[in-house]
PAZAPA-4460 file (N, C-alpha, C; in steps of 0.05 Angstrom, whole numbers, plus 32768, in hexadecimal, padded with zeros to 4 digits):
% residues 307
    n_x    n_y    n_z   ca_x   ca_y   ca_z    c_x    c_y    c_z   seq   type   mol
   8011   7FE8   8000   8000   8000   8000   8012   8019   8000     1      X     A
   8006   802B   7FEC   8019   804B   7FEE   8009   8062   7FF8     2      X     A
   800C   8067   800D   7FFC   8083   801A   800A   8099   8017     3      X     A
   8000   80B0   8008   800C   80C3   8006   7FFA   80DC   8008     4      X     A
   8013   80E7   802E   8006   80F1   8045   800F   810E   803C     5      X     A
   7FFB   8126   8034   8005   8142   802F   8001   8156   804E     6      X     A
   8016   8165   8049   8013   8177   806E   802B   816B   8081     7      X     A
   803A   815B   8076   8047   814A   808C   8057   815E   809B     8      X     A
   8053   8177   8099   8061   8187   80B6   804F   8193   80C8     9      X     A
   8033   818F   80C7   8025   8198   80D1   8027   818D   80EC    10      X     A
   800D   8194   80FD   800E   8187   8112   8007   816B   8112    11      X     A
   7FEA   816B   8104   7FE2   8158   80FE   7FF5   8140   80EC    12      X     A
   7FFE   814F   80D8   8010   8142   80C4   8027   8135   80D2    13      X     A
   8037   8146   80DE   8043   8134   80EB   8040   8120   80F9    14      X     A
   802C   811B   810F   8029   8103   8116   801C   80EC   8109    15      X     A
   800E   80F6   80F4   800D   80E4   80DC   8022   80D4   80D8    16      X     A
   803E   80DE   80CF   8050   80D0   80C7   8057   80BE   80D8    17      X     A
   804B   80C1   80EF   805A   80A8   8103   8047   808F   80F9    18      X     A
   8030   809C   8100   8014   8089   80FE   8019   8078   80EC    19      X     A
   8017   807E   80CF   8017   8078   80BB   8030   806D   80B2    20      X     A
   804A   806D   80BC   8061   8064   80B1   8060   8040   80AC    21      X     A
   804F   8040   80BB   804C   8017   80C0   8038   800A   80AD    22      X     A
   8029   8019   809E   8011   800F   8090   801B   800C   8070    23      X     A
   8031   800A   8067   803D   8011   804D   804B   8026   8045    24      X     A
   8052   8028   802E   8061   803B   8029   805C   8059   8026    25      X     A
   8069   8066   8038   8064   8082   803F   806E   8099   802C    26      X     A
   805C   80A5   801A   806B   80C5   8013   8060   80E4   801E    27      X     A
   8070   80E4   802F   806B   80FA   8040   8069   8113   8033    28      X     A
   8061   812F   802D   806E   814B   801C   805C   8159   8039    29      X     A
   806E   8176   802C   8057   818D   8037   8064   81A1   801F    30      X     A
   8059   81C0   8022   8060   81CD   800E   8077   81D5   8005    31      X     A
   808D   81CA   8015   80AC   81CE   800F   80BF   81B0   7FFB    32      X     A
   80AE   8199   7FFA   80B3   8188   7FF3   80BD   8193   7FDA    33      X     A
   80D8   8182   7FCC   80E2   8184   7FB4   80E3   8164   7F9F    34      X     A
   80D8   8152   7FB0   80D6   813A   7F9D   80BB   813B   7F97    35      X     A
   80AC   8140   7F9D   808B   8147   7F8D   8085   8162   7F98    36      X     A
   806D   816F   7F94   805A   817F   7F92   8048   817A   7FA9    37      X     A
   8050   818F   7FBE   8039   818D   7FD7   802F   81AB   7FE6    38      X     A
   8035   81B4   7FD0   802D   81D4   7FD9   8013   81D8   7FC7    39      X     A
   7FFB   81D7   7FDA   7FE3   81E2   7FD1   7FD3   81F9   7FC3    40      X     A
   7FEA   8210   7FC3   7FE4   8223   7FB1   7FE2   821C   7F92    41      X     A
   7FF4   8206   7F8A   7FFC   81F5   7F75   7FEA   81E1   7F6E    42      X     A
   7FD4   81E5   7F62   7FBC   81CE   7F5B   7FCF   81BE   7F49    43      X     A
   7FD3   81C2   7F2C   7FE9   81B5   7F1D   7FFC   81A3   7F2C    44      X     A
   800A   81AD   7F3B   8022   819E   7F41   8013   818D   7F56    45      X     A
   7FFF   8191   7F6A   7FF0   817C   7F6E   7FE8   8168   7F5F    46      X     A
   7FDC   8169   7F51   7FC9   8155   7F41   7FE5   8145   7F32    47      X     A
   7FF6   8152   7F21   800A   814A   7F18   801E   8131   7F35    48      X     A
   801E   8132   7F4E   8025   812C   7F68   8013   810C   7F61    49      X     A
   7FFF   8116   7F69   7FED   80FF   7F6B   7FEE   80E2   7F5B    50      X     A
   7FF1   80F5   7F3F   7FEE   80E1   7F23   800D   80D0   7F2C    51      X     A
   8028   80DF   7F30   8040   80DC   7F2E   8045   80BE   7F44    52      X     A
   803A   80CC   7F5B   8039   80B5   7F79   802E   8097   7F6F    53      X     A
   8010   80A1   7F69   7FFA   808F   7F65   7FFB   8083   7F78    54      X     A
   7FEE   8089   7F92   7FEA   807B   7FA8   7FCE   806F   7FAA    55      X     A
   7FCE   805B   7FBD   7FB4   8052   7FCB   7F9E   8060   7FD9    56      X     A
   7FB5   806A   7FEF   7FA8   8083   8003   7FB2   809A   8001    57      X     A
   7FA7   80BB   8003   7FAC   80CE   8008   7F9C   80DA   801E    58      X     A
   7FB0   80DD   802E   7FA7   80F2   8045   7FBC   8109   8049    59      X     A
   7F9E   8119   8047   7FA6   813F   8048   7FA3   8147   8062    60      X     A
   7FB8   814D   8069   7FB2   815E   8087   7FC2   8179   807A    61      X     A
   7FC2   8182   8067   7FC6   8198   8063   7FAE   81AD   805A    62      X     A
   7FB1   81C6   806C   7FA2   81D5   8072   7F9E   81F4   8075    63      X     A
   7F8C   8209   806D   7F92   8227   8072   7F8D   8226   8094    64      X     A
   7F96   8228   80A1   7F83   8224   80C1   7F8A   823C   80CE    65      X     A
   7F92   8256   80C9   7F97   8272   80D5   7F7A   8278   80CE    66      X     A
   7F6C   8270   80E7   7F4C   8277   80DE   7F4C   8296   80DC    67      X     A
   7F58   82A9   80E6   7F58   82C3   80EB   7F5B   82D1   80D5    68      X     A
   7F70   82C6   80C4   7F7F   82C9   80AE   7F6F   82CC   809D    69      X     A
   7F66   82AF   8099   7F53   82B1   807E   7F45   82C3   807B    70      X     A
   7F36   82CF   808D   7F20   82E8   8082   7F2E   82FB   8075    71      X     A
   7F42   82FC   806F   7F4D   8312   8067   7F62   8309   804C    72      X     A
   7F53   82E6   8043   7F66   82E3   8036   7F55   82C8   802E    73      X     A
   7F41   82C9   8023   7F27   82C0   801B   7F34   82AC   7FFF    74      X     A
   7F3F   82B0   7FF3   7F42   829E   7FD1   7F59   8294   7FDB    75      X     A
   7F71   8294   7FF1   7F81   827E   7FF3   7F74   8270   8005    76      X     A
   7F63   8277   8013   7F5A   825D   8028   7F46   824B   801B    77      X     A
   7F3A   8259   8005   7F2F   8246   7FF0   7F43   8237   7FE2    78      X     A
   7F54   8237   7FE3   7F6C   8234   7FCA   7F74   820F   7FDD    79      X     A
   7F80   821C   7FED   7F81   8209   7FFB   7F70   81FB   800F    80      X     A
   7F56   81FF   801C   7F46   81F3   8023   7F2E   81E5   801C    81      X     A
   7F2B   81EA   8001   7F13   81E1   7FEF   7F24   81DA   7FD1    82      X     A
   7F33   81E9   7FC7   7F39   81E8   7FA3   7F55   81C6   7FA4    83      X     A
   7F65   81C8   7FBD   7F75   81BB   7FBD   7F6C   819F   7FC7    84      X     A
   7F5C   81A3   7FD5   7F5A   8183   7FE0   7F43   8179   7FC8    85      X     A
   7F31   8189   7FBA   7F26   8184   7FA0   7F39   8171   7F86    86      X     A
   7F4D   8180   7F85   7F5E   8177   7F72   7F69   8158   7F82    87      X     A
   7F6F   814E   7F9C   7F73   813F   7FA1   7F56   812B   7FA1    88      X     A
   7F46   812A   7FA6   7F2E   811B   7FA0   7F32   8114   7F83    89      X     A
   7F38   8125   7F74   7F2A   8123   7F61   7F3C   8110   7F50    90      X     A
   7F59   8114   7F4D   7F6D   80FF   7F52   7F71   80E4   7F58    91      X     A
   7F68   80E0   7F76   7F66   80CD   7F7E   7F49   80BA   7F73    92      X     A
   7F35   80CD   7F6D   7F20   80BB   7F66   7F30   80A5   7F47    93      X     A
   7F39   80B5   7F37   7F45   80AA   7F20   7F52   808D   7F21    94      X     A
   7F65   808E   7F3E   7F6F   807B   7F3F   7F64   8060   7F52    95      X     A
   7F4E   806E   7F5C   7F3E   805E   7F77   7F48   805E   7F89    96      X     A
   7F4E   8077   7F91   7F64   8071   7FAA   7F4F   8083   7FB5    97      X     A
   7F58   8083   7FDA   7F45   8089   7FEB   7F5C   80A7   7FF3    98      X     A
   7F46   80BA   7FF7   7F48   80D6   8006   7F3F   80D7   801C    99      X     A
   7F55   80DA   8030   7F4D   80E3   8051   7F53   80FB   8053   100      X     A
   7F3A   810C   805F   7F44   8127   8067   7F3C   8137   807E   101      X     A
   7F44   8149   8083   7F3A   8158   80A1   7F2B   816C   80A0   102      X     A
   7F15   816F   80AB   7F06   8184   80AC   7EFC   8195   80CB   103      X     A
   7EE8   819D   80D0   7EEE   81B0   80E7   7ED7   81AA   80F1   104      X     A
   7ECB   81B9   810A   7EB1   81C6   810D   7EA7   81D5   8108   105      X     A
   7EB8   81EE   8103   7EB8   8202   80FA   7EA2   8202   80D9   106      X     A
   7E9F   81F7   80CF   7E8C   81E7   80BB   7E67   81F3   80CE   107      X     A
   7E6D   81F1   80ED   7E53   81F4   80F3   7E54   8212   80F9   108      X     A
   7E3E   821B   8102   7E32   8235   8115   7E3C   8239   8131   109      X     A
   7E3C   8225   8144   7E40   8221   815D   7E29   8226   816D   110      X     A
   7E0F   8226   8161   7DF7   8223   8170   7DEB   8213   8184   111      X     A
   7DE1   8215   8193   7DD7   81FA   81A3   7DEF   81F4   81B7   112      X     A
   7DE6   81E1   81C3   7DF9   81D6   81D6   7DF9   81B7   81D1   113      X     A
   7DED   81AB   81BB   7DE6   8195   81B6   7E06   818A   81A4   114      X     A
   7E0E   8172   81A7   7E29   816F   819A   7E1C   816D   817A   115      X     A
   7E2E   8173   8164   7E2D   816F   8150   7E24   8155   813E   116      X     A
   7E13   8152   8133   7E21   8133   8123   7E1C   8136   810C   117      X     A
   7E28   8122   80F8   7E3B   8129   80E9   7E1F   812D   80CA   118      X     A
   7E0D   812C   80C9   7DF0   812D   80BE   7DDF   814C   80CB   119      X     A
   7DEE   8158   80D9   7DE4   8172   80D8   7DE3   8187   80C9   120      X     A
   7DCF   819C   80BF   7DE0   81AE   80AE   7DFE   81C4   80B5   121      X     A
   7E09   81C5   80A7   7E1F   81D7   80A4   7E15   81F7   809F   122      X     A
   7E21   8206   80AF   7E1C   8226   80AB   7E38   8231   80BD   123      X     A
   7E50   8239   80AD   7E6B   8242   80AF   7E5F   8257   80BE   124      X     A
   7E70   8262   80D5   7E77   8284   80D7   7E87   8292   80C6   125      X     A
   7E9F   8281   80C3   7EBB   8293   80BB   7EC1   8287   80A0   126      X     A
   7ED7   829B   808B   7EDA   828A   807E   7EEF   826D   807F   127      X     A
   7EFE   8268   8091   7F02   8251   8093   7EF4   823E   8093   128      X     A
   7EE0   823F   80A6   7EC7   8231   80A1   7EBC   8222   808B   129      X     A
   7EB5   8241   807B   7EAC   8240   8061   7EB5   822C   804E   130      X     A
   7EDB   8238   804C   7EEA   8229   8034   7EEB   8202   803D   131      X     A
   7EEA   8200   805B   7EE9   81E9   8065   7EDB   81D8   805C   132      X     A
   7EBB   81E8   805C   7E9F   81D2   8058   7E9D   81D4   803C   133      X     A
   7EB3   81E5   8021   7EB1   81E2   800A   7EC3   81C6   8005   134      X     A
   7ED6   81C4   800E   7EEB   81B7   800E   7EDC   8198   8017   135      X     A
   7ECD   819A   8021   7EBD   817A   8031   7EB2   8176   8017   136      X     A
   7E97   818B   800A   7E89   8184   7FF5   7E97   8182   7FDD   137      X     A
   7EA8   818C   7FDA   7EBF   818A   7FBD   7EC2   8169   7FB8   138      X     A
   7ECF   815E   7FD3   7EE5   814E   7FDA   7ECA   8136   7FD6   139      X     A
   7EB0   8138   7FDD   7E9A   8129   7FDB   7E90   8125   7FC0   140      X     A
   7E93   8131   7FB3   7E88   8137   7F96   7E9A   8127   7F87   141      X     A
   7EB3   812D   7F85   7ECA   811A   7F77   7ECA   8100   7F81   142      X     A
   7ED0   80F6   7F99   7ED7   80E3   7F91   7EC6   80D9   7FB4   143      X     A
   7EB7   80BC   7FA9   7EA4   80AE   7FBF   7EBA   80A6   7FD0   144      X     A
   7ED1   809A   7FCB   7EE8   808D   7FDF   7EF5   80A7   7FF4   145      X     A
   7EDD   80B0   8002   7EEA   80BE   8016   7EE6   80B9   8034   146      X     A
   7F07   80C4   8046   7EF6   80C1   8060   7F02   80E8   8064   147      X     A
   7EE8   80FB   8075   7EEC   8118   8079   7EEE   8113   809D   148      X     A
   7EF9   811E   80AA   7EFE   8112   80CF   7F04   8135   80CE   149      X     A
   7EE0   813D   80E0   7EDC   8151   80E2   7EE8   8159   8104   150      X     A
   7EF6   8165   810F   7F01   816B   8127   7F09   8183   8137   151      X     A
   7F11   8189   814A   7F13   819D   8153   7F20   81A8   816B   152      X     A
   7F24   81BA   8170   7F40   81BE   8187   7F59   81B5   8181   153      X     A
   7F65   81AF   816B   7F7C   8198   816B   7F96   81A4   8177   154      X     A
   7F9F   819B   8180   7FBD   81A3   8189   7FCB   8188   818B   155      X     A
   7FEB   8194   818B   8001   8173   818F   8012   8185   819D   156      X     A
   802A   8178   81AA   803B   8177   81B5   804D   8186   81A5   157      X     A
   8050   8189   8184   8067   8197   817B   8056   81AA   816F   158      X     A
   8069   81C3   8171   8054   81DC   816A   8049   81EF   8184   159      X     A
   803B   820B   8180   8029   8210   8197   8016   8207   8195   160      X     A
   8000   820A   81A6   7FF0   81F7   81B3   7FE3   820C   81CC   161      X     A
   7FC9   820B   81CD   7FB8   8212   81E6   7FC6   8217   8200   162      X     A
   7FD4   81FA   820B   7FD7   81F8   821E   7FFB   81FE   8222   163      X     A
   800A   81FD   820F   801E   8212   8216   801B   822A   8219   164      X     A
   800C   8234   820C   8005   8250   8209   7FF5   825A   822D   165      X     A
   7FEB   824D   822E   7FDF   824F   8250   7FEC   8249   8260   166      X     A
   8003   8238   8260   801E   8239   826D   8037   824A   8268   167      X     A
   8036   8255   825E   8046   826D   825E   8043   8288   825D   168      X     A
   802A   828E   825B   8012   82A7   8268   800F   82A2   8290   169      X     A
   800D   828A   828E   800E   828B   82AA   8029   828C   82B9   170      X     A
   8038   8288   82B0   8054   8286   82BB   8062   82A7   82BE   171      X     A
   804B   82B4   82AC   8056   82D1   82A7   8046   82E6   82B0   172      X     A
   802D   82D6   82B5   800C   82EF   82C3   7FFF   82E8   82D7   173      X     A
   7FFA   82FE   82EE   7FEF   82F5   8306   7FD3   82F0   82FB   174      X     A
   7FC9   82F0   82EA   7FB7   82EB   82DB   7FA4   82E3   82C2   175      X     A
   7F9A   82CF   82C1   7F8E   82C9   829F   7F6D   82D1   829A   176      X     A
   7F6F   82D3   8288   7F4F   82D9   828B   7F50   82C2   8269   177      X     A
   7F3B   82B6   8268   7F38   829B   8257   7F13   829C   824A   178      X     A
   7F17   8294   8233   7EF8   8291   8225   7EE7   827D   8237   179      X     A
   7ECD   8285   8241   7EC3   8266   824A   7EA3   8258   823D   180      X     A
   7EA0   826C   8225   7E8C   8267   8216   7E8B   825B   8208   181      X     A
   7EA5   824A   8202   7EA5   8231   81E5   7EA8   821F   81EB   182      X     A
   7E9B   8209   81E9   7EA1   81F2   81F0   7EA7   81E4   81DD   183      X     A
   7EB8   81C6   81E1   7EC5   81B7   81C4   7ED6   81A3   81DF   184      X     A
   7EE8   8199   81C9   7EF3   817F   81DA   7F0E   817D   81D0   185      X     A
   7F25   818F   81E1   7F46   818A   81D7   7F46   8172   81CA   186      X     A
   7F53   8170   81B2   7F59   8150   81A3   7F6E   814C   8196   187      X     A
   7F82   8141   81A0   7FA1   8143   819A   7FA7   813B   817E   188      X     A
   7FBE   8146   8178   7FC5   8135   815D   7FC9   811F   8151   189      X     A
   7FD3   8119   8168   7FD9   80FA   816E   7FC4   80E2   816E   190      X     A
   7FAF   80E8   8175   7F99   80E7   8176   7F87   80E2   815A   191      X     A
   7F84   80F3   814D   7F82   80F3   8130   7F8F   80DA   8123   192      X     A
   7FA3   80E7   8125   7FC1   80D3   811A   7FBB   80B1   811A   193      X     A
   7FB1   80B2   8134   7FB3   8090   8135   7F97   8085   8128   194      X     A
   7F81   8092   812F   7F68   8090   8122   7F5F   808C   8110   195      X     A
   7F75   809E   80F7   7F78   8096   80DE   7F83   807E   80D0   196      X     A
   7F95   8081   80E2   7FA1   8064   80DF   7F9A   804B   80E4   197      X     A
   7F83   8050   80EF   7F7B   8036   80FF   7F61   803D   80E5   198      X     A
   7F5B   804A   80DA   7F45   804E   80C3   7F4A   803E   80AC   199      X     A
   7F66   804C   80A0   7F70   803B   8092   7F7E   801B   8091   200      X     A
   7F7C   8012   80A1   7F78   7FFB   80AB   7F5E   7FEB   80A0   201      X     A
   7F4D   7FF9   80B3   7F2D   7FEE   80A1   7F25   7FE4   8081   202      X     A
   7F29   8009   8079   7F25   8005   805F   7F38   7FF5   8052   203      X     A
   7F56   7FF3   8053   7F67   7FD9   8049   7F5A   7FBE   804B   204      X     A
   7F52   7FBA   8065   7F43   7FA0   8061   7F28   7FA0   805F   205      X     A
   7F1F   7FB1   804E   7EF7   7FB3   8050   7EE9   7FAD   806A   206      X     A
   7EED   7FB0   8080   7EDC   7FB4   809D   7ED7   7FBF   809F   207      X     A
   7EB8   7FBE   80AD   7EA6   7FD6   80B3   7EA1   7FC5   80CB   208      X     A
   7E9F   7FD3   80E1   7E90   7FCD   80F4   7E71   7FCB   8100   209      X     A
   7E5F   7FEB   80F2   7E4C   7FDC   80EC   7E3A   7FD6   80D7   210      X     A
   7E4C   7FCF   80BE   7E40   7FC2   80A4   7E49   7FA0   809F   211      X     A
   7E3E   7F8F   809B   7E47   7F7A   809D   7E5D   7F70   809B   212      X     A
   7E64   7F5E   809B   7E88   7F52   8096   7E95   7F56   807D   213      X     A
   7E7F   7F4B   8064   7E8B   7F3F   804F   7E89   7F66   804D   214      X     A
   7E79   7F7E   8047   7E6F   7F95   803D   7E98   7FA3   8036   215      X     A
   7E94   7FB5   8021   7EA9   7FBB   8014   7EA9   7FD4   8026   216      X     A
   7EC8   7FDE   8024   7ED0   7FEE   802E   7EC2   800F   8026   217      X     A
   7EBA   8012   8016   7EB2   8025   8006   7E97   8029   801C   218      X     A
   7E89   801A   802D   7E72   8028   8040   7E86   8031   8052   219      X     A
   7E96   802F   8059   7EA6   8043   806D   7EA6   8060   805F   220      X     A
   7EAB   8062   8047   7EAC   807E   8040   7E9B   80A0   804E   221      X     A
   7E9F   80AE   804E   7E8C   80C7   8053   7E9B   80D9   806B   222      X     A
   7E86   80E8   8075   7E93   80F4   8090   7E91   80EF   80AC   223      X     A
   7E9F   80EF   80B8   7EA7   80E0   80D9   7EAC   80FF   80E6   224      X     A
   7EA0   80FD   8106   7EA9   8111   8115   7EC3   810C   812A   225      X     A
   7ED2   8115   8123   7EEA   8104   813B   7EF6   811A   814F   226      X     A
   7EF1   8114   8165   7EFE   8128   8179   7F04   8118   8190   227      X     A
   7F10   811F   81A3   7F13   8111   81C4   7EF5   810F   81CD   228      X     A
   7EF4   80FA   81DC   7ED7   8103   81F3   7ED8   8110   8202   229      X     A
   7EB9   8117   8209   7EB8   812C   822A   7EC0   814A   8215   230      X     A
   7EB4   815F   8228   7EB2   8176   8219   7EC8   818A   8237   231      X     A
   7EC3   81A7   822D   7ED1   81B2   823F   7ED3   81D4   822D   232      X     A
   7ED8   81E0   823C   7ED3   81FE   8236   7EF8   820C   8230   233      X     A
   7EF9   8224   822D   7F16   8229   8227   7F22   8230   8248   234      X     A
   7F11   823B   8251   7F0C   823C   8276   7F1A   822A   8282   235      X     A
   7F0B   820A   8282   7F0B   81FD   8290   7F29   81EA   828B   236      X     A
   7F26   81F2   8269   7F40   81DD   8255   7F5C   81EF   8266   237      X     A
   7F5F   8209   8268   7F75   8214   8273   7F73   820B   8292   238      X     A
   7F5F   8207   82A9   7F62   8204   82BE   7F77   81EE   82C1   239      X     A
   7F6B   81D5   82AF   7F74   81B9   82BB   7F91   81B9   82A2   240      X     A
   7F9A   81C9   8297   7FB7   81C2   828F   7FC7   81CE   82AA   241      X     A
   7FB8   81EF   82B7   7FC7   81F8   82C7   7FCA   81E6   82E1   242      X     A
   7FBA   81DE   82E5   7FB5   81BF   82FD   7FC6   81A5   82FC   243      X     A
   7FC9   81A5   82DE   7FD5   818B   82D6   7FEE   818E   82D5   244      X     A
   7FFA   81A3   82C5   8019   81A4   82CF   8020   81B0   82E0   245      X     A
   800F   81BA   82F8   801D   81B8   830F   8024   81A3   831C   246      X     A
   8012   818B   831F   8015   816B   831E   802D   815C   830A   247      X     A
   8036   815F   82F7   8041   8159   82E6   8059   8166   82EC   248      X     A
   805C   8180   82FD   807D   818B   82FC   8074   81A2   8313   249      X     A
   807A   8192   831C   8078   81A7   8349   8085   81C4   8344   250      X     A
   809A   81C6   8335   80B4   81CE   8336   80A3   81ED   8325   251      X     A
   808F   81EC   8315   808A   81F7   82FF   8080   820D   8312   252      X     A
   808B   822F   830C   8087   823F   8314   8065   8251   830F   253      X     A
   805B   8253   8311   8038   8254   8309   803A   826E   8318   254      X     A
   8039   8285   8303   802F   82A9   830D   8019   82AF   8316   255      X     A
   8008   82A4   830B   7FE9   82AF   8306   7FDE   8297   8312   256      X     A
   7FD2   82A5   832B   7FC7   8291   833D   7FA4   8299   833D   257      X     A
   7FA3   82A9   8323   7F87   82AF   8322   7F7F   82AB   8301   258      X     A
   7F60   829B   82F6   7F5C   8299   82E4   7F42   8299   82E5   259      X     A
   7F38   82AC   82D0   7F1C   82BD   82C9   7F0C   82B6   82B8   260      X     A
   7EF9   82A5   82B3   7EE6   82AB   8297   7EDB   82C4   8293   261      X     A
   7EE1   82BB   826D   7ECC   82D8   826B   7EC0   82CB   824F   262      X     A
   7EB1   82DA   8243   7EAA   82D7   8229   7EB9   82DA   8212   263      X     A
   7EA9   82C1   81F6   7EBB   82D1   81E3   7EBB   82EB   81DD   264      X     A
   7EA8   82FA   81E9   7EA9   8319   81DD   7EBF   832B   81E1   265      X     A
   7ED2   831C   8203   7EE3   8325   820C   7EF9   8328   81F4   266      X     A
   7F06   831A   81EB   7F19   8313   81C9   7F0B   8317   81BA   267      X     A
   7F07   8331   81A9   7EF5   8328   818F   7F11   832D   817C   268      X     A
   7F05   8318   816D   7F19   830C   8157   7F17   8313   8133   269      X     A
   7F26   8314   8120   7F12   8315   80FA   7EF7   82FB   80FA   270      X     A
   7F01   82DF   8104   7EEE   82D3   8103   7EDC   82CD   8114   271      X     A
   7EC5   82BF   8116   7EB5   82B5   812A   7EBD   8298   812F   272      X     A
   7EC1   8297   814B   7EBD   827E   8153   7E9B   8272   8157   273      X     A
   7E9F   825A   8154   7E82   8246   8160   7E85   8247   817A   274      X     A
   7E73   8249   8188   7E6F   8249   81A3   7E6D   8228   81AF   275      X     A
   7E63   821B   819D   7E5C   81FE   819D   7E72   81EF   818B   276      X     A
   7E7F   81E1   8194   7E97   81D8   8184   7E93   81B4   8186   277      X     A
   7E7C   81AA   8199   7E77   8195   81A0   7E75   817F   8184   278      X     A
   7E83   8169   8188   7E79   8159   816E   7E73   8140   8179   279      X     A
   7E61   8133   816B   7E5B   8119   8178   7E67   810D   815F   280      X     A
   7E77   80F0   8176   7E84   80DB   8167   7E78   80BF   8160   281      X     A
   7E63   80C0   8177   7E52   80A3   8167   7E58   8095   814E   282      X     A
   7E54   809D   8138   7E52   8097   811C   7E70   8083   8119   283      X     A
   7E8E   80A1   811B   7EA1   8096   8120   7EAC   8079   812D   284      X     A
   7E9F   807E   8149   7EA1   8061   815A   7E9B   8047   8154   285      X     A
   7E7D   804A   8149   7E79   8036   8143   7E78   802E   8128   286      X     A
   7E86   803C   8110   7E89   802D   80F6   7EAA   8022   80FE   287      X     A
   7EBF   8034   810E   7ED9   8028   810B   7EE0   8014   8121   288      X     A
   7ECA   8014   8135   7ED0   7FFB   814A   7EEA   8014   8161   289      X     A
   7EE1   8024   8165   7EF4   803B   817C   7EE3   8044   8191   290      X     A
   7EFA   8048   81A7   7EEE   8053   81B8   7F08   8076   81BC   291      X     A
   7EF6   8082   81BD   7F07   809E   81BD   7F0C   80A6   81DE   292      X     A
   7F21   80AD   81E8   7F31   80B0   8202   7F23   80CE   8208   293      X     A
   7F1F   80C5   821C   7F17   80E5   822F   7F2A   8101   8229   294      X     A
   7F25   8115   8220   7F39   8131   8210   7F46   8133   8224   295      X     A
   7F48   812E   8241   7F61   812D   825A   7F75   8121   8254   296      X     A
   7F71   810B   8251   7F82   80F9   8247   7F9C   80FE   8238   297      X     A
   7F97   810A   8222   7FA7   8117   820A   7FB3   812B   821B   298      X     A
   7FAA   813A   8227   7FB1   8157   822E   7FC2   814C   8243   299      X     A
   7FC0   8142   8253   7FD5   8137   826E   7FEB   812B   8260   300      X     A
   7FE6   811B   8244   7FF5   8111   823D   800F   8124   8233   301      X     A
   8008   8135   822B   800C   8152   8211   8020   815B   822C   302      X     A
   801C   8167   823B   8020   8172   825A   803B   815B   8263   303      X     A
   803A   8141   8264   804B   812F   8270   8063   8132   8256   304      X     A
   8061   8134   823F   806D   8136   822F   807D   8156   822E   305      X     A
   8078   816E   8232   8081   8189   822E   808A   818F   8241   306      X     A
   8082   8189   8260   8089   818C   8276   80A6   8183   8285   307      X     A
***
């Protein structure tokens, strides 16, 4: 089997490469690559990439994700969040090869307090959003061999991250003041990473968990909500990193012995966040046979690792 993984410096991308190094043969790019074409501004040298590889699997974790950005920069986040992963569908349908890709919540409103699932309608705030839920329907249109692993909060260990960023504000402020109106579920990279992997697994050997035995891999196709379990606010997500690496490293000097909710109105930002970031994973669980780890979990883990 040839999987060829685009983004591999990302966050996500990178732990891909671990994931994925064991399942066959790996061609990793991101937009600096000089043995193929993996810079998404470049539809051509994409598609041209694709034909050249001719892989089995392609998974894109490459992405516009400066949600802020984009408003102010509307036809590259299309370029690369809807026109590029298009040209990869459309590619891969040719050869029957399967497209895994990542998508957001941001796809929703953030209405309700009800978790998401994955049969709801879509109504973007921002344009990230926007180019996101074009990028799902593009990627749907081309080619049926898809899996889209809609998610949210993601952070990993390499890179910034939430919870560095709240550890080193605190190390430097008798005080934080923190969003506590959004809720969602931290979901590591790592996390992703293995999930996919454990996806592609499946579809290599046509299992479905719940479509019969002999049923072809092709009913796995469509969209999955994937995040950690258990929910949590940006409030509560900064309390328990500041809790946790104090447990994790005694030694760790902690300034700000005071921390405040306030609203998102407190930060207003170019884009809108969802207030509701909740996704239900049902669907997920039970077509791939998983059980998803409590969003603590990751985060203590993330914390035992930086600390």
């Amino acid at each position: 089997m040839k999987i060829l993984l685009l983004g591999k410096s990302g966050q996500v991308g990178w732990e891909l490469q671990r994931s994925l190094s064991t399942l066959g043969e790996l061609i990793a790019l991101d937009q600096n690559s000089s043995d193929y074409c993996g810079d998404f501004s470049n539809l051509t040298g994409l598609a041209d990439t694709v034909r050249s590889v001719h892989p089995d699997i392609i998974v894109n974790a490459a992405a516009h994700t400066a949600v802020d950005k984009a408003e102010s920069e509307p036809e590259l986040a299309r370029t690369l969040n809807a026109l590029a992963p298009q040209v990869l569908a459309t590619e891969a349908a040719k050869l029957g090869a399967w497209l895994i890709h990542y998508s957001t919540d941001y796809v929703f409103d953030g209405s309700g307090e009800t978790p998401w699932v994955e049969t709801d309608t879509p109504s973007p705030l921002s344009v990230y959003g926007a180019t996101k839920l074009e990028g799902e329907q593009l990627i749907t249109a081309a080619n049926p061999r898809h899996l889209i692993f809609r998610t949210s909060w993601v952070y990993a260990a390499r890179g910034g991250n939430f919870a560095k960023t709240m550890l080193r504000l605190a190390q430097e402020r008798d005080k934080l003041t923190v969003i506590n109106d959004q809720i969602g579920a931290p979901t590591g990279a790592d996390l992703l990473a293995d999930v996919t992997a454990h996806a592609i697994r499946q579809l290599t050997q046509g299992k479905s968990y719940t479509a019969p035995s002999s049923a072809n891999a092709d009913t796995l196709a469509g969209i999955y909500h994937l995040v950690a379990s258990g929910q949590t606010s940006w409030f509560d997500y900064a309390k328990h990193v500041l809790a946790q690496a104090q447990l994790v490293q005694p030694a760790l000097q902690i300034k700000a012995q005071q921390v405040d909710p306030v609203p998102t109105s407190a930060f207003p930002t170019p884009a809108k966040r969802p207030f509701n970031s909740r996704l239900n994973t049902a669907k997920l669980q039970a077509s791939f046979g998983l059980t998803l780890p409590p969003w603590q979990t990751g985060v203590n883990r993330l914390l035992a690792e930086i600390l």
